[in-house]
N, C-alpha and C positions, 0 to 999 in steps of 0.2 A: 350464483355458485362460486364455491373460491376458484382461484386460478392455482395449476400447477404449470409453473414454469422452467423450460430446462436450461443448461448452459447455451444452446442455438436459438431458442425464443427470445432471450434476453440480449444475445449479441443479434439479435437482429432489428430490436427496437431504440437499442442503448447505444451510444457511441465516445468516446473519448471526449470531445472536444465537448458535450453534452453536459460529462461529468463534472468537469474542470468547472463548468460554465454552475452547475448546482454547488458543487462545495465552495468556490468561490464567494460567491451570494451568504451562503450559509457563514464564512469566516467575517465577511465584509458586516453583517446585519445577525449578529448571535441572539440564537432561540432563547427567551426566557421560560424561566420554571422545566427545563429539561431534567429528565429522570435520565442518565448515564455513568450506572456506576461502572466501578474494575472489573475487567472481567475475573471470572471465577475459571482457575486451572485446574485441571483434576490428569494429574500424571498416574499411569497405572503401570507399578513396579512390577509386573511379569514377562510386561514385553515389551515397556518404554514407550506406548503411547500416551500421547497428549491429548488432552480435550479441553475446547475452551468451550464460555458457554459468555455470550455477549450481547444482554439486554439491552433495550433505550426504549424512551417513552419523550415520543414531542406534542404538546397539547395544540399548537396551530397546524398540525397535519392531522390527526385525530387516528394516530398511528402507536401501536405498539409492535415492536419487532425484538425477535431473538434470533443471533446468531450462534450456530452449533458445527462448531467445527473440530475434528480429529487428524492429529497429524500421525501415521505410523512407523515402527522401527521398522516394518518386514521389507522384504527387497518386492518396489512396485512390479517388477518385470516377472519374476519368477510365480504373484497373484495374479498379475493383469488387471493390477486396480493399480486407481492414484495415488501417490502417497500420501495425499490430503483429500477430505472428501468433506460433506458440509450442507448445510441448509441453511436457507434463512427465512422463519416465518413471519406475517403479519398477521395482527387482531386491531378487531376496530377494540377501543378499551372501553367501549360505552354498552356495548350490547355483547363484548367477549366473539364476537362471530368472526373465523376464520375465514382472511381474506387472498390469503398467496402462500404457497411455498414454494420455494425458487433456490436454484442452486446456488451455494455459498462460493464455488471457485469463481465464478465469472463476476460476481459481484465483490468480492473480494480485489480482484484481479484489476477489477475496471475502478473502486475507489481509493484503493493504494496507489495504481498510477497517476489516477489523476490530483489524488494529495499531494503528491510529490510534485506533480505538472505545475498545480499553484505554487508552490513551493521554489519551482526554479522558475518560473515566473515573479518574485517577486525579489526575489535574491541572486541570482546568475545575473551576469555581464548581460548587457543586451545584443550585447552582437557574438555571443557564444556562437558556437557551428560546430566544435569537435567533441564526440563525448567519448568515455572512455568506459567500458561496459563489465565487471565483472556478473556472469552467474549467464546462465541461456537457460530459462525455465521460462512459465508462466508469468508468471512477477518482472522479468526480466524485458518482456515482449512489450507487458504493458507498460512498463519504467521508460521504454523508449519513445514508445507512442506518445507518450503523455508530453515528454521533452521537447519533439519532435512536431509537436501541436503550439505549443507556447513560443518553442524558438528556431528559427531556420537552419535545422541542422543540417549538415552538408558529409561531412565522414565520422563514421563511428567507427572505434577498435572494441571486440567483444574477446572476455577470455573468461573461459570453464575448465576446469579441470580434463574432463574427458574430448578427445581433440575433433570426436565425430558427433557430439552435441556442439561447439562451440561455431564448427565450421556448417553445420546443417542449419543453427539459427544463424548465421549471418547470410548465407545464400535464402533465408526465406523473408528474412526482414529486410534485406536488398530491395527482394520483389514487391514487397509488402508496400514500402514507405516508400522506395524509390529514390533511396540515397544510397551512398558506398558507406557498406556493414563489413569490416574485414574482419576475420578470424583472425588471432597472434597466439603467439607461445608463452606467453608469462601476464601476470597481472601488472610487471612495474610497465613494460611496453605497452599494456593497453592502457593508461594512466598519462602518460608519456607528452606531455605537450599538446595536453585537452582541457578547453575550458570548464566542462561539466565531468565531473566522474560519476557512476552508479552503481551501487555495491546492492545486491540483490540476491545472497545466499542464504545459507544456514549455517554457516561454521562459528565453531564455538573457539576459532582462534583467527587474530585478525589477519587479514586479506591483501591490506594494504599498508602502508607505512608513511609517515609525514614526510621522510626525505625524498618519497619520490615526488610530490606535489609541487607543484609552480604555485607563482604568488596569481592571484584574482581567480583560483578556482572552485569552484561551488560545487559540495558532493553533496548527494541523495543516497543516505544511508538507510535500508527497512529490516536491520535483520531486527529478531526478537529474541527474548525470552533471555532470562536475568543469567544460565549457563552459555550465552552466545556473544562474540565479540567478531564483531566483522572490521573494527578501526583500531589500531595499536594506541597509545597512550599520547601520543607526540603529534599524532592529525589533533586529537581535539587542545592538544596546549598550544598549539599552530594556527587552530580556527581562529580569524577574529572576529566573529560573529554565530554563535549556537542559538537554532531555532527547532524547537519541537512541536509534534501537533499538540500534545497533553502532558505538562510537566507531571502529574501525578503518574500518569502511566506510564513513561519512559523512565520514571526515577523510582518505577517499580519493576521497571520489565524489561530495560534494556539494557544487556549486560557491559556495555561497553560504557556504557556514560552512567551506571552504577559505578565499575571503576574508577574512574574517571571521577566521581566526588567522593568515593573513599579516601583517594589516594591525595583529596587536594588540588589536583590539577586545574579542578575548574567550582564556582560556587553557585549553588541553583540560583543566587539571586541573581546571576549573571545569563541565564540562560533562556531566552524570549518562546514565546511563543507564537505561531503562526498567527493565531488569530490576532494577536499584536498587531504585527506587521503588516497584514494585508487589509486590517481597519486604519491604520494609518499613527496609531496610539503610540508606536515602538519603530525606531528606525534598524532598516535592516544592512542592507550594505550600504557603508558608508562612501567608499571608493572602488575605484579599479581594483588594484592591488589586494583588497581584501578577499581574505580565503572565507569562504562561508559555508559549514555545515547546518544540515537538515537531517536528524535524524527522530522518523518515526517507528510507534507501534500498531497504529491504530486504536482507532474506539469506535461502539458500536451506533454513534450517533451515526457514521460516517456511513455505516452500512445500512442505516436506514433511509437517510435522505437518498441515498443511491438506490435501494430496493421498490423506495416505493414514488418514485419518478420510474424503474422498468417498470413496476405495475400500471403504473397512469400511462405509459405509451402501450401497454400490452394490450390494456382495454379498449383504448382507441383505434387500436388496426385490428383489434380480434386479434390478437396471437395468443397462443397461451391452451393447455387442456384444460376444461372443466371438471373438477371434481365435485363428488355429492359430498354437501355439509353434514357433521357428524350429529346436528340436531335433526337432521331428515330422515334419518335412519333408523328403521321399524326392527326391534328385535323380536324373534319370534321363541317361546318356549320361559 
């Protein structure tokens, strides 16, 4: 029978250092014949929701998976739902027969960080230790985990806008990680003479600014979507080194480095890819001193290899609810 699996099934089978350890693999050894196209946006002008809808199809896992995910304008607190809510299903593509549907926040949550994990694993100073944290959400939790997996981080500065989110994740990701997570007042202070920065919002105006960066530091940028800019103009003419997970998607979807070759600043033939890099094809930092950006949008290959590795440990420990297959089901009348 398929599995339905929730956000606590899949954190319980799945783990950071797991992740890093499959998309790794995956960047090092790339799938032939993958089916991974753009995703498909559908914005709904009534009341400003998003929906994406993010297919993949890999012939050596014998997997097809779509991700379905809705971001909303309404205020989460005043619903008591998340701002973002989401599924991600699997089919075998041979027999069509429904094999999991599993929540898209944690798998989301767990293969963004850990794209990024590789990411400053393969581009951050090796002896980084300080990071410098915009945004305290989900994405934000995982952005550090993932860091914090790859490099021995020792103090983080986090800053969000609202002062009883910012100071609530850094006394829980203290406890968490078991490192010093300080709450600050502004974003150039949390920035401030750290070797990794992580920009983890939503804001459609940027965040941070190239004056405030030090030379040899390596940011982890994830916002999305082509009205969004979390980096001013002067970080990426600053970078000396730009890597993305998917040149096609970011130069469709991220509004900051859309900028950013409108304007010149920078030429996509200039702008590498991870998979580059971490096969060994493209160098990535070349020294110390060098400033290195990473910014992603994701793709939905990314959420398959990570959905269906939680399903392979789901099966294996029994976690997971059974549901009856929709070919089992007798109608009557």
């Amino acid at each position: 029978m398929p599995l339905l699996l929730t956000y606590q099934h899949i954190e319980s089978v799945l783990n950071m250092n797991e992740c890093i350890e499959v998309l790794e693999e995956l960047f090092k050894a790339p799938q032939a014949n993958i089916w991974n196209p753009l995703r498909s946006v559908l914005q709904l002008p009534e009341d400003k929701t998003v929906w994406l809808f993010m297919p993949a199809y890999v012939p050596s896992l014998n997997t097809l998976a779509i991700k379905i995910v809705s971001e909303h304008a309404y205020n989460p607190v005043r619903y008591n739902l998340p701002k973002q809510a989401g599924e991600v299903i699997l089919h075998n593509p041979v027999n069509g027969q429904l094999l999991a549907i599993m929540d898209a926040t944690i798998i989301t949550m767990l293969r963004t960080g850990a794209l990024c994990g590789v990411a400053a694993k393969y581009l951050a100073r090796k002896d980084s230790s300080n990071v410098g944290l915009l945004g305290s959400g989900l994405q934000a939790r995982s952005q550090l985990q993932a860091v914090c997996t790859v490099r021995k981080v020792k103090k983080v500065k986090v800053y969000s806008p609202t002062r009883q989110h910012r100071e609530e994740f850094a006394k829980r990701m203290s406890n968490e990680l078991l490192i010093d997570v300080k709450a600050v007042d502004s974003a150039q202070e949390a920035v401030k003479d750290v070797d990794m920065v992580i920009t983890a919002t939503n804001s459609s105006i940027p965040v941070i600014f190239g004056e405030w960066l030090d030379k040899g530091v390596h940011i982890n940028s994830i916002g999305t979507l082509p009205d969004r800019r979390e980096l001013d103009l002067s970080i990426i003419k600053k970078a000396n080194v730009i890597v993305v997970d998917k040149k096609e998607s970011v130069f469709n979807e991220a509004g900051d480095i859309i900028n950013a070759l409108k304007q010149g600043v920078i030429a996509s033939s200039g702008v590498l890819e991870l998979e580059e890099v971490v096969s060994g094809r493209k160098q990535g930092r070349k020294n110390e001193e060098d400033i290195t950006l990473f910014k992603c949008v994701g793709f939905a290959l990314l959420d398959l290899v990570t959905a269906v590795k939680a399903y392979e440990y789901a099966l294996q420990k029994g976690v997971g609810l059974q549901i009856p297959s929709l070919l089992n089901i007798k109608f009557i009348g």
